[in-house]
N, C-alpha and C positions, 0 to 999 in steps of 0.2 A: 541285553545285546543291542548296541547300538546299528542301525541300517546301515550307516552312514560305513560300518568298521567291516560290514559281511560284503562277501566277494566272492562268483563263482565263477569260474572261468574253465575252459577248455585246457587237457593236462599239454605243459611244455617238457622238452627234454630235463629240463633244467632241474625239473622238479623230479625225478627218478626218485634218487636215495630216500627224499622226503616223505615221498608216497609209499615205497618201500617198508621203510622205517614205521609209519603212520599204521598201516594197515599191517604188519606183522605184529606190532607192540600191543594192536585191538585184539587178536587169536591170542596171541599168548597168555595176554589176560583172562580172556576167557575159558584157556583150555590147560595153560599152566604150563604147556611146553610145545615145542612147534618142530614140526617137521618138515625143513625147508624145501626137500623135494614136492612136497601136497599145493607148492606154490610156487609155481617157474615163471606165472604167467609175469609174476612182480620181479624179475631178471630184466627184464625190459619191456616195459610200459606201452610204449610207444608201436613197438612191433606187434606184440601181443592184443592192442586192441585198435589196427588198425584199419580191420571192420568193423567196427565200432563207434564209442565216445567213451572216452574217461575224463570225469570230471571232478575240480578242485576245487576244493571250498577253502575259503581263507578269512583270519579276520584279523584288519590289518597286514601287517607283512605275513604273517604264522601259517602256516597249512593248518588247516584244526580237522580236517575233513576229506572224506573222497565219496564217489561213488561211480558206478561204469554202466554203460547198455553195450550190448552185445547180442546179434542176429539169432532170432531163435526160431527161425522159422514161418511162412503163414503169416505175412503182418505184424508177427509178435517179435519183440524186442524183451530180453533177461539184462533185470535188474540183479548185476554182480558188483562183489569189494564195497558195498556200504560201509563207511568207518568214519566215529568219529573221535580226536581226539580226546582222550580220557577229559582233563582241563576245561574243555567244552561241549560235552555232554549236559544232557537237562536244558538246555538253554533254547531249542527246538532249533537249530542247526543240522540236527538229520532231516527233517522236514522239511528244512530248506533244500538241500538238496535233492533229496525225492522228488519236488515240487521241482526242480528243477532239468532233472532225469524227465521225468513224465512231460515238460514243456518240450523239451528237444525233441522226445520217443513223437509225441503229435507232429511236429514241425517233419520229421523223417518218414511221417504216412502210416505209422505204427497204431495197428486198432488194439492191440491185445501189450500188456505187459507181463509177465512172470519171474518168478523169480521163487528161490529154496533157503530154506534155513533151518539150523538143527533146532525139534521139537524140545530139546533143554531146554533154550536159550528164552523162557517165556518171554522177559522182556522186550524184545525184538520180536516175535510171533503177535506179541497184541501193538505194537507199535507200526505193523502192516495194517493187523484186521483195522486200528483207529485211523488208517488214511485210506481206505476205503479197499483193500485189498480180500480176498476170499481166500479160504484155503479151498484145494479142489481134492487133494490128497496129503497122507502118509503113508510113508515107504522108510521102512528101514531108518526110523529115527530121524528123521529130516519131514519137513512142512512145506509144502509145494504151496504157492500161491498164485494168483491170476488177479487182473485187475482190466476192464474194458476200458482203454480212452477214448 
């Protein structure tokens, strides 16, 4: 992956259906079927996180990527919608945007990060613990994590 072609930027209107698209087509993958209600917030983007940030990862024109913070209370800021384009996976583009999630969440005065994932999903669970995230709990099939900035 060339520097020069990765791009993260702040989510435009424009970009809905893409993000939509992007981030439904990752669940489905991974769970084989999708139940559109479990996900409104991706009905409109823009509303949905506008206590927030959601952000777009691109390389060149192409969306390849997402990810969102969202107020979680106490200082802390949830890391939600990680996703990355099937096509551009492996290539440390989720990294990139973590890294990039975590620069803003500092920039916003956020000391704590958190964020949940289903305890299947190992490879996503050791792809936190490798960027410096803790688990603090499990509940109910899912992986609570923390991370101090």
């Amino acid at each position: 992956m060339t520097p020069a072609a990765f791009s993260l930027r702040p989510f435009e209107p424009a970009d809905q259906p893409a993000c939509k698209a992007l981030v439904l087509a990752g669940l489905q993958e991974h769970w084989g079927a999708l139940d559109l209600s479990l996900n409104p917030d991706l009905n409109d983007i823009a509303t949905s996180y506008a206590d927030g940030l959601f952000l777009t990862a691109w390389m060149g024109g192409e969306l390849a990527g997402t990810g969102a913070l969202l107020p979680a209370g106490l200082g802390s800021l949830q890391v939600v919608r990680m996703s990355v384009a099937r096509r551009w996976r492996r290539q440390g583009l989720g990294r990139q945007i973590l890294a990039g999630l975590e620069a803003r969440a500092r920039e916003l005065g956020a000391a704590r990060l958190v964020l949940e994932t289903t305890a299947a999903w190992g490879e996503v669970v050791q792809f936190y613990l490798q960027n410096g995230y803790r688990i603090t709990h499990e509940q109910d099939g899912d992986v609570y994590f923390e991370k101090n900035l």
